[in-house]
GUNUDREN-630507 format. One record per residue (C-alpha): x, y, z; residue in three letters. Coordinates in steps of 0.25 Angstrom, whole numbers. Example, Ala and Ser with C-alpha at 12.3 -4.5 7.8 and 13.67 -1.06 7.14 Angstrom:
<sites>
49/-18/31/ALA
55/-4/29/SER
</sites>
This chain:
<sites>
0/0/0/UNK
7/14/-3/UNK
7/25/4/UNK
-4/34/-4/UNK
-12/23/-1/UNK
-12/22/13/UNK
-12/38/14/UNK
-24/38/7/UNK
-30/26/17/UNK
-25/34/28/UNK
-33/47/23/UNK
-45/38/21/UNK
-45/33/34/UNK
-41/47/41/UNK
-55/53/35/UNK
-63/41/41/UNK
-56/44/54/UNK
-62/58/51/UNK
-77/53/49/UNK
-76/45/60/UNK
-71/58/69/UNK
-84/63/63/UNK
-92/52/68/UNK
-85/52/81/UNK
-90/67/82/UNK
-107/61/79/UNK
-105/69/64/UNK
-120/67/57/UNK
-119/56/48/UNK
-122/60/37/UNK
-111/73/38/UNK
-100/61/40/UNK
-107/54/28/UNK
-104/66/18/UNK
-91/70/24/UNK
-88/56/22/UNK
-92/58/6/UNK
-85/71/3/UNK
-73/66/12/UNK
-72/54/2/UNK
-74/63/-10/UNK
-62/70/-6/UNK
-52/58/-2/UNK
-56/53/-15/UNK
-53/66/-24/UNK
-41/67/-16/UNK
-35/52/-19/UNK
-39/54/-35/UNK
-35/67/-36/UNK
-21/63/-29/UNK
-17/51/-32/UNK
-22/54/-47/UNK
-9/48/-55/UNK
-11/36/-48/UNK
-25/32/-45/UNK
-18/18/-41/UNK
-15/23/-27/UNK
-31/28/-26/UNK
-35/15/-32/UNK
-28/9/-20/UNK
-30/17/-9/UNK
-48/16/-13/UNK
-45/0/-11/UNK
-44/4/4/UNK
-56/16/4/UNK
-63/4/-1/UNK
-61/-2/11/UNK
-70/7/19/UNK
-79/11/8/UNK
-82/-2/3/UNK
-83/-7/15/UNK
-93/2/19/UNK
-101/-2/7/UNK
-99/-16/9/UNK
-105/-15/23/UNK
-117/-7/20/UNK
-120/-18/8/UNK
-118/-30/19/UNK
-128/-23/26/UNK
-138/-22/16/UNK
-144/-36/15/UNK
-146/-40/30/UNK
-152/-23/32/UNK
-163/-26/20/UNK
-166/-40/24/UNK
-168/-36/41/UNK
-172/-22/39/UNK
-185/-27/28/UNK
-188/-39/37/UNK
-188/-31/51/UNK
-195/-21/43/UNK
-206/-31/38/UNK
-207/-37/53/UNK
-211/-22/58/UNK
-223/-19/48/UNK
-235/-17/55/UNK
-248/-20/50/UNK
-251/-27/37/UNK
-238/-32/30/UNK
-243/-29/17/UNK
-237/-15/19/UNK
-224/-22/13/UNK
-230/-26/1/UNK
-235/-9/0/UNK
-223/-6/5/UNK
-215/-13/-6/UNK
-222/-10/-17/UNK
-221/4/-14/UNK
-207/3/-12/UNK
-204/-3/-25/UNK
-215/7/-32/UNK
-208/19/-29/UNK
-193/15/-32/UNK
-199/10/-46/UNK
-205/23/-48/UNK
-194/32/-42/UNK
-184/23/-53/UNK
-193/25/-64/UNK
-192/41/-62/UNK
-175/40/-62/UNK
-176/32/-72/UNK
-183/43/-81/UNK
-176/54/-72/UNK
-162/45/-79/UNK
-169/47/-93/UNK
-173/61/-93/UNK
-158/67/-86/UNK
-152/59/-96/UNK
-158/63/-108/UNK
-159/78/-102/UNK
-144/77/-102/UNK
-143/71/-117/UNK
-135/60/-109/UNK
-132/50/-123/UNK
-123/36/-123/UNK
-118/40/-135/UNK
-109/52/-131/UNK
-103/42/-121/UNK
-97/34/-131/UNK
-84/41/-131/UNK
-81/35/-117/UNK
-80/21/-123/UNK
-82/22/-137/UNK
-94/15/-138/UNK
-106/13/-128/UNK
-107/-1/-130/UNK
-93/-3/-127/UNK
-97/-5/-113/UNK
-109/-14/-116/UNK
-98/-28/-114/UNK
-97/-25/-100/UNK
-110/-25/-96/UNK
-114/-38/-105/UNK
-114/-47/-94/UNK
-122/-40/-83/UNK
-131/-35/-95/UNK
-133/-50/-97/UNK
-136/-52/-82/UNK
-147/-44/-80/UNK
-155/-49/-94/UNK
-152/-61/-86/UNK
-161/-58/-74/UNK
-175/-55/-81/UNK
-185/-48/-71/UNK
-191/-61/-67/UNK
-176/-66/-64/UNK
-173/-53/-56/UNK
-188/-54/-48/UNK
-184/-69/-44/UNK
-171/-63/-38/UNK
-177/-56/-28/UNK
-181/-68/-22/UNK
-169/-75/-14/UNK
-167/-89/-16/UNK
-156/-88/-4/UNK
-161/-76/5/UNK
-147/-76/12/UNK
-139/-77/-1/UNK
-148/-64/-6/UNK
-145/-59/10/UNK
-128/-61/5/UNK
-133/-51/-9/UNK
-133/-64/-17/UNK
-144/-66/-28/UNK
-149/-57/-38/UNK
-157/-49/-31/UNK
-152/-50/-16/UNK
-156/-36/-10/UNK
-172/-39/-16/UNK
-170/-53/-11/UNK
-167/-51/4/UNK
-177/-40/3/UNK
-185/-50/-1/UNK
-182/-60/9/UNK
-183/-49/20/UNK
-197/-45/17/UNK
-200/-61/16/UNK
-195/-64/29/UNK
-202/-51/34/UNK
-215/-54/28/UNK
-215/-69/34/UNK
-212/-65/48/UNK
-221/-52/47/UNK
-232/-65/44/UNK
-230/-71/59/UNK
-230/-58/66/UNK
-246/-62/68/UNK
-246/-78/68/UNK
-233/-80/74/UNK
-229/-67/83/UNK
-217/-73/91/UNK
-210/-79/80/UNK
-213/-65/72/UNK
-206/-58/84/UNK
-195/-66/87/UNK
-191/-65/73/UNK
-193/-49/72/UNK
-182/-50/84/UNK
-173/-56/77/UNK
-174/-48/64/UNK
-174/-36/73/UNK
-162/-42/78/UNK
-156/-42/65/UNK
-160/-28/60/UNK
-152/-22/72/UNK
-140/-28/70/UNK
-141/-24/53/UNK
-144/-10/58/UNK
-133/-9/68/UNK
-122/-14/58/UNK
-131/-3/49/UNK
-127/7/59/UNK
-112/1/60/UNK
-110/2/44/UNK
-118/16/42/UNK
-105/22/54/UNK
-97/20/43/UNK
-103/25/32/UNK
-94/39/32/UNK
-82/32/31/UNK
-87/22/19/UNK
-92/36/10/UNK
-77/40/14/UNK
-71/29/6/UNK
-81/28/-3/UNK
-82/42/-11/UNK
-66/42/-9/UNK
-66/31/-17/UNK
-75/36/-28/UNK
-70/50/-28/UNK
-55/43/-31/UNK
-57/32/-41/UNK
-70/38/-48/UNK
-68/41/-63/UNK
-70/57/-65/UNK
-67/56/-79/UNK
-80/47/-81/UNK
-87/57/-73/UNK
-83/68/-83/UNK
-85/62/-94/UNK
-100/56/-90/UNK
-101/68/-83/UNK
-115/72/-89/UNK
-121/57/-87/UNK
-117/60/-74/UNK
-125/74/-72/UNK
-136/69/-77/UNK
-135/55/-67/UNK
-134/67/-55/UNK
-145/75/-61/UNK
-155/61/-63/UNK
-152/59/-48/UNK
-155/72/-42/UNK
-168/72/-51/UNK
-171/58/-44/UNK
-168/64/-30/UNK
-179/76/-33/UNK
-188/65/-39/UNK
-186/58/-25/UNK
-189/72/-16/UNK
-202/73/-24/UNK
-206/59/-21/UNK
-203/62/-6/UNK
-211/75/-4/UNK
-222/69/-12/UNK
-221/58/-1/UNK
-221/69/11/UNK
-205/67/12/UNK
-196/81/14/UNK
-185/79/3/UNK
-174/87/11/UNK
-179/80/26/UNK
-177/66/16/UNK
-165/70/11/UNK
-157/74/22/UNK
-162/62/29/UNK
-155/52/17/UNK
-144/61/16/UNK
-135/50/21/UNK
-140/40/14/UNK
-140/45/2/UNK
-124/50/4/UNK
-120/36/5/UNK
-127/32/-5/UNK
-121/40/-14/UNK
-107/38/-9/UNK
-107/23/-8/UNK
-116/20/-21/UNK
-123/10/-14/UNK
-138/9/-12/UNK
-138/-4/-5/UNK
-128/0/4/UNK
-136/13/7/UNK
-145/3/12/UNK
-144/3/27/UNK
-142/19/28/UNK
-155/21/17/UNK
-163/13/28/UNK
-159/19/40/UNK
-162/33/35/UNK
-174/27/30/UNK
-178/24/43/UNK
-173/33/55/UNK
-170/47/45/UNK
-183/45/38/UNK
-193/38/47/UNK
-197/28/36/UNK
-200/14/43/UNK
-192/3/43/UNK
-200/-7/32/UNK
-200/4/22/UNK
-185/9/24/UNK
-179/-4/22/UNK
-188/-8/11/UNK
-186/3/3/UNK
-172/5/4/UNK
-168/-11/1/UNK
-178/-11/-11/UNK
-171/3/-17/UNK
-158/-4/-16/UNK
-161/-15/-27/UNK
-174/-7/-32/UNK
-178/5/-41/UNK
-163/11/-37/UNK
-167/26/-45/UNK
-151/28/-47/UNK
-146/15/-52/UNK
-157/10/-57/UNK
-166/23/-64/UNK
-158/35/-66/UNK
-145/27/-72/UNK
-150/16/-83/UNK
-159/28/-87/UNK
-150/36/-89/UNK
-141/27/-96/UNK
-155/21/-106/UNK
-156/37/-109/UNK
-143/38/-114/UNK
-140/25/-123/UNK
-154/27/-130/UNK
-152/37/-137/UNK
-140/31/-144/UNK
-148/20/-147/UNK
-159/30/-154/UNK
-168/31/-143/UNK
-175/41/-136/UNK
-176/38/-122/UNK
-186/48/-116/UNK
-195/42/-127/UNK
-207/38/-118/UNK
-208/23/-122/UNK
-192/21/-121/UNK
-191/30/-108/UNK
-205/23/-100/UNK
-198/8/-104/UNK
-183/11/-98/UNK
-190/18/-87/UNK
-198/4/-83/UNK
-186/-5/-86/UNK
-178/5/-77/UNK
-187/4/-67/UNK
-189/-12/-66/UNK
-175/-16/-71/UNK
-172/-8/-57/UNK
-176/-21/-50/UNK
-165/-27/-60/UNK
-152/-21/-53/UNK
-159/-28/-38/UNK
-147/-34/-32/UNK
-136/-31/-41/UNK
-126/-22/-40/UNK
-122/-10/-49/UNK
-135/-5/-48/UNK
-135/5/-59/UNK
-127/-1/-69/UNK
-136/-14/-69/UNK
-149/-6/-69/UNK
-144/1/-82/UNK
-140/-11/-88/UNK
-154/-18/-86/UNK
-160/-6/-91/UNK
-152/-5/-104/UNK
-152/-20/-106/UNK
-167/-19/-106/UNK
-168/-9/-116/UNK
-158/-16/-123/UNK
-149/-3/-124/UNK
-133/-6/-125/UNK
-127/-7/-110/UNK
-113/-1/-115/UNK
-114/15/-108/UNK
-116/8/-93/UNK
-101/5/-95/UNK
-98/20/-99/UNK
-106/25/-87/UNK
-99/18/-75/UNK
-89/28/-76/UNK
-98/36/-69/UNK
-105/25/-61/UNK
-99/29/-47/UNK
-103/43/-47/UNK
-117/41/-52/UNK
-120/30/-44/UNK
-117/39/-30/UNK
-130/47/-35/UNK
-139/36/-40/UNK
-136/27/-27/UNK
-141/40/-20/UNK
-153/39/-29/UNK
-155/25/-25/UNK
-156/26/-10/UNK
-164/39/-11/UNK
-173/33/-18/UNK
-174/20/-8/UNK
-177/31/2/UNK
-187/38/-5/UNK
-195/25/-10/UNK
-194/23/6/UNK
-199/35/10/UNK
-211/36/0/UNK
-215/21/4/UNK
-215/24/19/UNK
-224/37/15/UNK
-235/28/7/UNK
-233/17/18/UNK
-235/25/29/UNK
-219/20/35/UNK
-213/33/38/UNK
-211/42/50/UNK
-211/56/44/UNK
-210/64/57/UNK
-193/55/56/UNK
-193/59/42/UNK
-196/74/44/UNK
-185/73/57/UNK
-173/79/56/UNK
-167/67/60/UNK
-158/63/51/UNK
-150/53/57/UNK
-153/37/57/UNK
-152/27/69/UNK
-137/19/60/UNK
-133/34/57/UNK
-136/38/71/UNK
-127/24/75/UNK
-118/30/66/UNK
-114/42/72/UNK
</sites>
């Protein structure tokens, strides 16, 4: 190891001894969150700009940040199957009344993130062609947009694979402990699944058999304290985690592929902000104050976009969900885990929309043409239940969507040049829209405490742990 190296290790490890002093001293959260965020910016221009004849030593020096960053990650994402999976099922053991609200609740859920995607998708459509965004004046960044089609051939070819009826039977696990170790093809629906089957069953005793119901209501309760109190374990360490993780993409990001797709990328940004006022409206029409929401999920939504991982959100989505927001605990957990694989309005709308609007023009089509624009809007839509459970979320959604329309695959290979710095914005996307689909369902189901929501407590019980 040299000694640039273990300089730059040592400069790593002397602003995490900084954010700790921070959290020594009860800092908010969320201030140690974003210090975190425009600290890692920094170290990260710093090494690039630096160590720029010889990126080898940055290269080497981010293998140890990843440590720290991935780990974090890492342990948000072992976290995720055994939350959804105790956090449904106690949620379905505390339903009062008729059971038969799941079902509502549900079906509302899966309602409004449909609709919500649908409207990013024509949001992707409209920005694109507002900003004349067109495959062919790409071409001179590979020669020929088809260039890139051979590297996508074989996942292209594993999703005609997995007709609709193929992806529906997924959901059901074979092995619900293999789906529990994110095996199968659909493992984050199928432990949703199994959750609200072992829930539903148990709910069923409550009546005929109480003492067998409560015994095992213990020992689920049981279960969803220990998940929660490694929650709060793992959210303590989420400043140092956006540390190494924006140092790392500020230092080995390609600013060159910024510049050049630079106007894709604008109109990416603008697309999102337009979904984000899309979501404001849909919260005042539901009663919400937008701002009161907003700095309530201001957390959330930072290490969403930091860490690029909605499904590693997960734990802090829920908990804001729950103590920042006053939404009940059915609702919050259902929501969020159904928005991690479902209607994703980033990845799974805004992006493949974008990319359909720019290759069909070169292919002598209009695409605000209303019969072309209403079907890729519906396969955009449903073929969001296509990327459930495999990773690469936006690059797999575009590739259904293309292959769908049979449209040639090749600019998805152009455009990951830019993929890290779009997808910071479109993960934020995501999870908001997870929270706003949670927020309108608890509205119409009645599962929300709006004296909490209109609070000006904005700290949850894991960040309030983490303090």
């Amino acid at each position: 190891m040299g000694l640039y190296i273990v300089i730059n290790i040592i400069i790593l490890l002397a602003l995490i001894g900084l954010l700790y002093f921070m959290q020594k001293k009860h800092m908010n959260f969320t201030i140690r969150v974003l210090s975190a965020l425009v600290l890692g910016l920094a170290l990260g221009f710093v090494l690039r700009t630096v160590y720029a004849s010889n990126m080898e030593i940055v290269n080497q020096s981010i293998v140890w940040y990843n440590v720290v960053g991935n780990g974090y990650v890492r342990l948000l994402q072992m976290l995720v199957m055994p939350l959804i999976f105790v956090s449904i099922t106690m949620a379905l053991l505390n339903i009062k009344g008729n059971s038969n609200n799941l079902g509502k609740m549900t079906m509302i859920i899966i309602g409004v993130l449909m609709i919500t995607t649908a409207i990013s998708a024509l949001v992707g459509f409209l920005t694109a062609k507002g900003f004349g965004l067109d495959a062919s004046k790409l071409q001179s960044l590979v020669g020929d947009i088809s260039k890139g089609a051979s590297n996508y051939e074989g996942r292209l070819e594993e999703f005609s694979s997995r007709p609709v009826p193929q992806q529906l039977l997924d959901i059901i696990p074979t092995n619900p402990f293999a789906a529990l170790a994110g095996m199968g093809g659909s493992p984050t629906l199928s432990v949703v699944f199994f959750a609200a089957l072992v829930g539903s069953s148990a709910l069923g005793l409550r009546k005929k058999k109480p003492e067998v119901f409560e015994f095992f209501q213990k020992i689920m309760q049981s279960l969803h304290d220990v998940v929660m109190k490694i929650v709060a374990f793992v959210m303590r360490l989420t400043p140092f985690g956006v540390l190494a993780l924006m140092a790392k993409f500020m230092a080995t990001s390609d600013l060159n592929a910024f510049a050049q797709l630079g106007q894709f990328l604008l109109a990416s940004y603008i697309s999102i902000i337009i979904m984000l006022i899309v979501h404001s409206i849909i919260l005042m029409i539901f009663g919400y104050n937008p701002i009161k929401y907003y700095t309530k999920a201001f957390t959330v939504l930072t290490f969403a976009f930091s860490s690029r991982t909605s499904a590693g959100t997960l734990p802090l989505t829920v908990s804001a969900l729950k103590d920042k927001m006053g939404i009940s605990e059915g609702v919050s957990n259902l929501s969020a885990s159904l928005a991690v694989t479902i209607g994703q309005n980033g990845c799974a709308g805004i992006y493949p929309a974008m990319v359909v609007a720019m290759i069909a023009p070169t292919l002598g089509i209009n695409p605000l043409e209303p019969a072309f624009l209403i079907k890729a809007v519906i396969i955009i839509a449903i073929g969001s239940f296509g990327i459930a459970g495999v990773g690469g979320g936006a690059t797999n959604a575009a590739l259904i969507t293309l292959s769908a329309l049979g449209f040639p695959v090749g600019l998805v290979a152009i455009l990951l040049g830019i993929e890290p710095l779009i997808d910071m914005g479109r993960t934020m996307l995501n999870v908001n829209d997870g929270m706003v689909t949670a927020a309108v369902t608890g509205k119409i189901c009645k599962e929300v405490d709006m004296d909490k929501f209109n609070s000006n407590d904005n700290t949850s019980s894991n960040e309030a742990e983490a303090m």
